[in-house]
TORLO-816091 format. One record per residue (C-alpha): residue in three letters; y, x, z. Coordinates in steps of 0.001 Angstrom, whole numbers, plus 500000, padded with zeros to 6 digits. Each point is the difference from the previous one (the first is absolute). Example, Ala and Ser with C-alpha at 12.3 -4.5 7.8 and 13.67 -1.06 7.14 Angstrom:
2
ALA495500512300507800SER503440501370499340
END
This chain:
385
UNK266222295315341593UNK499950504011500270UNK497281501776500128UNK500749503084502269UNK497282502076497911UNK501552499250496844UNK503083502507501084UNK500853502404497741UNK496375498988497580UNK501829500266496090UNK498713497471497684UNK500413500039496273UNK499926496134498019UNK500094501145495945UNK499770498382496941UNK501369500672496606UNK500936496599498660UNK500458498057503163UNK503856499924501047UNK500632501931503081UNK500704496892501608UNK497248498162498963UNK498831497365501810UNK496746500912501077UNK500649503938500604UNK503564499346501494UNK499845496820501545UNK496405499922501470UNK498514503216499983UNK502982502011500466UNK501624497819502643UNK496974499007502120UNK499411504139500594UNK504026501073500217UNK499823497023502622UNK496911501446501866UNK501940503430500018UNK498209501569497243UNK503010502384497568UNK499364498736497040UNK500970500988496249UNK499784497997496807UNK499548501576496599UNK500658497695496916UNK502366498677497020UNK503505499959500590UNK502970501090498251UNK502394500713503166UNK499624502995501838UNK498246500429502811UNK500645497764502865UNK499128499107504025UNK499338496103500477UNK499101498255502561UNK498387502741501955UNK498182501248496464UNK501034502995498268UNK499680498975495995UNK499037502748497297UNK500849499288496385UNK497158501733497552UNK500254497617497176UNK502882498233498469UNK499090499508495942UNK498211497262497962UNK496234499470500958UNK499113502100496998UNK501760502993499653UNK499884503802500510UNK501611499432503772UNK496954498617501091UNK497760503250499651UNK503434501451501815UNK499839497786502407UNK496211501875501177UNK501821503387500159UNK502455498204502420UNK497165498480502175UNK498566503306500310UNK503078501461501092UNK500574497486502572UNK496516500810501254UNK500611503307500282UNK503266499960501656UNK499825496958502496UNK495992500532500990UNK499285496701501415UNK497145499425502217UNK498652496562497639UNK501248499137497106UNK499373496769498933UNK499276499875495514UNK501409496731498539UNK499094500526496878UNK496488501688498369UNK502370502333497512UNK500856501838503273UNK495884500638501227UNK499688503079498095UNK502834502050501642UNK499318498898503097UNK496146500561500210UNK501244503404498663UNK502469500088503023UNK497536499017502524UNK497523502116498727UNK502430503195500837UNK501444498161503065UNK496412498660501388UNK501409499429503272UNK502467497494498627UNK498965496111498478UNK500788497725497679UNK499524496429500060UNK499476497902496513UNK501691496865500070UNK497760497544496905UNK502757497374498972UNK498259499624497019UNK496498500228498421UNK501342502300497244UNK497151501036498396UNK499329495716499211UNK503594499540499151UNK499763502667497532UNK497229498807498076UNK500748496438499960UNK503886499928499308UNK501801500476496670UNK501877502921500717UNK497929502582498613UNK497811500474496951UNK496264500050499931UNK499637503654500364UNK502198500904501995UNK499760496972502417UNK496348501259500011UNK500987503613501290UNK502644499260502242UNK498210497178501904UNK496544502516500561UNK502320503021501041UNK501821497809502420UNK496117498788501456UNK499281503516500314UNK502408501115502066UNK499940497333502304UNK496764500175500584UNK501032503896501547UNK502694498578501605UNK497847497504501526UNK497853502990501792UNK502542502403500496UNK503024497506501754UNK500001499179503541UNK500071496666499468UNK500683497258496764UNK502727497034500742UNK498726497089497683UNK503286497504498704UNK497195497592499345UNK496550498849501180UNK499090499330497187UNK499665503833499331UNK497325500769502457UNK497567498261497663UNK501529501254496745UNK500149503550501071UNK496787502383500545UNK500184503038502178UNK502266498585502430UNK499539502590503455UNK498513497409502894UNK502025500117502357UNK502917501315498772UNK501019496971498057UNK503210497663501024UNK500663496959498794UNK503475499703499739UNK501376497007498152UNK503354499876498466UNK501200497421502974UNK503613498730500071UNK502226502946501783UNK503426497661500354UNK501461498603502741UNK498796496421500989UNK502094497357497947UNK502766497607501531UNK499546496708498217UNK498401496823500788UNK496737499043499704UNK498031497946498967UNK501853500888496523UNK500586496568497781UNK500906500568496419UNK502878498523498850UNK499566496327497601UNK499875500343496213UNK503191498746499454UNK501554503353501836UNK499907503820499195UNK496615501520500470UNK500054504310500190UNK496660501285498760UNK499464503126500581UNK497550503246498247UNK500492503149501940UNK498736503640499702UNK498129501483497622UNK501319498678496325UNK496965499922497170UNK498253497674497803UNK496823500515502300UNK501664499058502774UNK501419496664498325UNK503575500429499687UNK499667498824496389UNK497735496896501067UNK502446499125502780UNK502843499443497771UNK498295497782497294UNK498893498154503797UNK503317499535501553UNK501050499070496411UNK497517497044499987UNK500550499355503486UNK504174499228498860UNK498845497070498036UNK499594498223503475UNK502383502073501830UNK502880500977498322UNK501710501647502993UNK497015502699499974UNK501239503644500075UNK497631502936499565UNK501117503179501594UNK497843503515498831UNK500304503283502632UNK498326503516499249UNK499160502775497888UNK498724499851496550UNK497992503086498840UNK499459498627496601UNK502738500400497485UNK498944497601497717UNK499538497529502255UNK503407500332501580UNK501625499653496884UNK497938496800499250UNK500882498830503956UNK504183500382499603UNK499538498500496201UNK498865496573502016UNK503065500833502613UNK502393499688497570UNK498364497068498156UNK499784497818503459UNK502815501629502012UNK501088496554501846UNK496281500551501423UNK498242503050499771UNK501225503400501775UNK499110503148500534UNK500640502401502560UNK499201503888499469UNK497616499933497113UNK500722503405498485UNK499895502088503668UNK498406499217503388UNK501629497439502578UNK500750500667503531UNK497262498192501815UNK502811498674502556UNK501802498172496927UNK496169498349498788UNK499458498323503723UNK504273498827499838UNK498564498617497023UNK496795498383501368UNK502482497843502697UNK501917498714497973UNK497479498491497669UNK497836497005500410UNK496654501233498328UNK498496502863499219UNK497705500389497030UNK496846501792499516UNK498968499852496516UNK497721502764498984UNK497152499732497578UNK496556500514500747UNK498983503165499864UNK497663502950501748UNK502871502251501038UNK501635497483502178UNK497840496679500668UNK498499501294503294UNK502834501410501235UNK502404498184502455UNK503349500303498395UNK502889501738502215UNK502576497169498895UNK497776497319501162UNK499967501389503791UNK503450500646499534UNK500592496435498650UNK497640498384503315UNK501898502076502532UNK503043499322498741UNK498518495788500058UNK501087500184496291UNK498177496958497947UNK497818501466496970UNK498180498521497000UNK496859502538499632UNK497252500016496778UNK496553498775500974UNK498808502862501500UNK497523499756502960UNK501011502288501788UNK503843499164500345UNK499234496554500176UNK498285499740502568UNK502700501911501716UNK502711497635499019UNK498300496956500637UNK499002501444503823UNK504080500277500667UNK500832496861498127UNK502032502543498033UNK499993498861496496UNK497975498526497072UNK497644501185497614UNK501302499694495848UNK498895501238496751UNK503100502857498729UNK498490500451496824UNK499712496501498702UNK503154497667499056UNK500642497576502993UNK498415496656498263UNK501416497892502653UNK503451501938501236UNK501277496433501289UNK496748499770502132UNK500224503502501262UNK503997499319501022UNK498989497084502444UNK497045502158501948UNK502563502613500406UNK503039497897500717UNK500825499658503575UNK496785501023500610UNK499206502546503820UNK498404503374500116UNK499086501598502665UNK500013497635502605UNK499433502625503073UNK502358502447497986UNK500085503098498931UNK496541502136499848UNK499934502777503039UNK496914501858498462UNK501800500639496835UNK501894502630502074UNK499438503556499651UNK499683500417503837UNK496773499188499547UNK498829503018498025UNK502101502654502082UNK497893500916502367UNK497364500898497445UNK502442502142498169UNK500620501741503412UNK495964500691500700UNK499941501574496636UNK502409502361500440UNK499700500557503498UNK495974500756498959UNK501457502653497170UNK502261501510502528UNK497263500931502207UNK496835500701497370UNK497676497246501055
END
């Protein structure tokens, strides 16, 4: 619904490595405030030129590899944009952009910014293997520090998890949203309860978004390839990005070793969101597989509350946290990824004709429920309180 005060109020969603139609800037964020009236701008990777969608007004500042030269370009080009559109909030999606625009702020005081946490960075950074002692070291106490000014100089913090108002110090009381990354789709048109087909027909399995070892893309292909003992018919679909080079090549090296079924989709560039839920309808399960660890094992993962709203059957690790979740919608069951399947005939009769989701698909997994939030946050920047 408009909001008659949000006339004419410019708002600014950037990022540096998110897509300009990324799911939660564009899809949520963006389209919850274009819908309440708000003009709003998004600043991010793409390689077309600039474009107006949907009511949202895209600006392409990066467009290389995650490493590269472009990226320190792609400041110079945020800066610019500041500069030359002036928005009244701009809303940071990504800590590499605090600096410029506490410096912005700081010379436009009567303008805010909003920092939008979608991950604790600072933890990822020292606990994944993606950079070396040292450095990892550095980069994960410089990214601390200037959070913790952003933290006191933003009007408010958006939080993708809840998990992050305990893992973070120096969050402003008060000022802090919890915004989880709730499914923004349209409701979903097939039956429910949803019965799985017998083991003597196809079964589609599927692992969508983000493609990594720590998220368990290996683990769920050594899984399904168990599972095919007692289900021959089982395919294994894989949609998203893959950051990792090495671990893309290793992913298409199994593609071409079990083509009749294992596929990929994208892989070496991002995936229209809109093509990952076509995906998630036409499959029968949806698999979770990531591996224990602090970066992610308190966090509620955004394909699971896409998978429940769409009433999508999933197989989740034994954590607590989604477990509980699952088990509450009769939405799936709990295995062990990591481990070979010692009984895959067993596991073939529980899922076999078996019904999820006997009052259908899960309403709270929608993203309706965290717009109004996102709408007292910026409506509170707009106005200084």
């Amino acid at each position: 619904m408009e909001n008659p005060a949000a006339r004419s109020v410019r708002v600014l969603l950037a990022s540096v490595l998110k897509p300009v139609d990324d799911t939660r800037m564009a899809e949520k964020v963006g389209r919850t405030l274009a819908e309440a009236g708000y003009e709003v701008h998004i600043a991010g990777r793409s390689s077309a030129p600039p474009a107006f969608v949907g009511g949202i007004r895209q600006h392409p500042i990066f467009q290389a590899q995650r490493l590269s030269f472009d990226r320190l370009a792609a400041q110079w080009r945020y800066w610019l944009l500041l500069h030359r559109l002036r928005p009244a909030v701009v809303i940071v999606h990504a800590p590499e952009l605090l600096p410029l625009t506490l410096l912005w702020q700081w010379l436009e005081p009567r303008r805010a910014f909003l920092y939008d946490v979608r991950e604790n960075y600072a933890l990822n950074i020292s606990t994944q293997q993606v950079y070396g002692g040292f450095s990892k070291r550095v980069l994960a106490g410089a990214i601390r520090r200037i959070e913790l000014l952003a933290f006191r100089r933003a009007a408010g913090v958006l939080l993708a998890e809840r998990s992050y108002a305990d893992e973070l110090r120096g969050l402003p009381a008060g000022r802090t949203y919890i915004l989880e990354n709730k499914y923004a789709g349209s409701a979903p048109t097939a039956a429910h309860p949803a019965i799985l087909p017998m083991p003597t027909e196809p079964l589609r399995l599927l692992y969508s978004g983000t493609i990594s070892s720590l998220n368990g893309v290996f683990d769920a292909v050594a899984w399904v390839q168990h599972l095919r003992q007692a289900w021959p018919a089982a395919q294994l679909s894989i949609i998203g990005f893959c950051q990792q080079p090495e671990e893309l090549r290793r992913l298409q090296q199994l593609v071409a070793e079990h083509s009749s079924w294992l596929r990929l989709i994208g892989g070496a560039q991002p995936v229209p969101h809109q093509e990952i839920l076509r995906e998630i309808e036409r499959h029968h399960v949806g698999l979770l597989p990531y591996q224990e660890h602090p970066s992610s094992w308190r966090c509620m993962p955004t394909k699971l509350y896409e998978y429940l709203a769409a009433g999508l059957p999933v197989l989740v690790p034994p954590n607590p946290l989604w477990e509980a979740e699952v088990r509450r919608h009769q939405a799936g069951i709990v295995v062990s990824f990591r481990q070979p399947l010692p009984a895959p005939n067993h596991l073939a009769q529980q899922l076999g004709g078996r019904r999820f989701y006997a009052t259908g698909p899960v309403a709270e997994a929608h993203w309706s429920s965290e717009a109004p939030r996102l709408l007292a946050a910026v409506a509170a920047a707009c106005t200084g309180r």
